[in-house]
N, C-alpha and C positions, 0 to 999 in steps of 0.2 A: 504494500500500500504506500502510496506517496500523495501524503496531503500533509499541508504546513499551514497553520492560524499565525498572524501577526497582527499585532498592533504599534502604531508611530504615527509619527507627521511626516508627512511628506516635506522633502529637502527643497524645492523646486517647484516651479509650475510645473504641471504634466506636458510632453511632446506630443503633440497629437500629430497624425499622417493618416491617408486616406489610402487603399490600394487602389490600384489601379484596374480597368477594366468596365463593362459594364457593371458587374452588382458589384460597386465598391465597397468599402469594409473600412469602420472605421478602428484604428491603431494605435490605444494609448499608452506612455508609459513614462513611468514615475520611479521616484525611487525614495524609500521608507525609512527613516530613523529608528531604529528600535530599542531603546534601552537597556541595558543588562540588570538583572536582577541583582547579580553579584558581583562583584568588583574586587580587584587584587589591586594592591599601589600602584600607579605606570599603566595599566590596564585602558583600554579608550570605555569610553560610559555607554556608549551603541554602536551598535553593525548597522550597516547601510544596506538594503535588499533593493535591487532593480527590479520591477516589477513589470509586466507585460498584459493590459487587456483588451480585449475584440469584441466590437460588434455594438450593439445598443449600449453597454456597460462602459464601452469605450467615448460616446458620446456622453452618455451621466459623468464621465470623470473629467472632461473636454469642458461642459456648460458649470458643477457644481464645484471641482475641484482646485487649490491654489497651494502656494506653497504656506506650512504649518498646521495645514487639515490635522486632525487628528484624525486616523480611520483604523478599522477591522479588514482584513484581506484573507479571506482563503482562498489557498489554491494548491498546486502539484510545483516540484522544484526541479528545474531541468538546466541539464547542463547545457554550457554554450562556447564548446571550447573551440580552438580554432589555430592554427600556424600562422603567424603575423611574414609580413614582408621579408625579416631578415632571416625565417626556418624555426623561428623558435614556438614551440607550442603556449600557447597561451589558455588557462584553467579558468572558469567563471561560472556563476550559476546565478540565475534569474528565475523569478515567483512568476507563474503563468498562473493569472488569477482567476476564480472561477464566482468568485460572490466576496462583494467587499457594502461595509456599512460604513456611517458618521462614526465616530465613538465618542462623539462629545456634541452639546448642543450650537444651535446655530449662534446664537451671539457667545458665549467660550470662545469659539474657534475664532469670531473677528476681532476677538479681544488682542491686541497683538500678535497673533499667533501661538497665543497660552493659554494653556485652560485657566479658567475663571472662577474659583469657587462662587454660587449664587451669594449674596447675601441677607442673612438671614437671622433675625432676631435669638441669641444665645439662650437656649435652659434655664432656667434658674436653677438653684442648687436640690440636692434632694430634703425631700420634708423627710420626716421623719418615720415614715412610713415606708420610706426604699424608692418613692415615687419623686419624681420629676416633674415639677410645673410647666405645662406648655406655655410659652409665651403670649402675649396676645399679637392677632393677627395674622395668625398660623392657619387660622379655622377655614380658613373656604382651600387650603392646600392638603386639608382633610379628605378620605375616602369615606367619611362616613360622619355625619353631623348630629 
């Protein structure tokens, strides 16, 4: 099985390219910041993934995508090796994506390109009872009133 989940922001505006022919196809791609979970001294903070998508997904990433998106991307990891000009082989591998989401909401992401904690009225402390006072003004962000 080869399937890979990421999440990051995008480095970059996405390239978009069209194929060529009568049913053209639209051909985007990006490339994804992903954080490391763990970290050794000297260590870099994230791996960079090149990302490749086709077709109508390719146009959603064309119209809604910019660089610092934060997004979800599944997909399958293929290699993309190749012998360059001078004979030397050259090793690479790029995310062929197959369903990608926001992972953060629409004003987060135009917030400089950072997630945005919302703002929102603090807890008060616990009563005495283990319980925690809602705020006021919380109520209509209530499921149930």
């Amino acid at each position: 099985m080869n399937k890979v989940i990421l999440m990051g922001r995008l480095t970059r505006d996405p390239e978009i390219r069209y194929s060529q022919g009568e049913n053209s196809l639209a051909i985007a791609r990006f490339s994804l910041a992903v954080d490391r979970r763990f970290k050794r001294p000297g260590d870099p903070e994230a791996d960079f993934f090149n990302c490749t998508v086709f077709g109508k997904q390719a146009e959603f990433v064309e119209k809604y995508l910019k660089q610092g998106t934060k997004m979800v991307v599944v997909g399958r990891i293929q290699n993309d090796n190749y012998t360059n000009k001078e004979g030397q082989k050259v090793y690479s591998t790029q995310i062929m994506v197959d369903e990608l989401e926001f992972a953060e909401s629409k004003s987060a992401s135009s917030e400089s390109g950072g997630y945005q904690q919302a703002s929102r009225p603090a807890p008060s402390q616990a009563v005495g009872d283990g319980f925690m006072n809602i705020p006021d003004g919380l109520d209509e962000e209530l499921p149930f009133n």
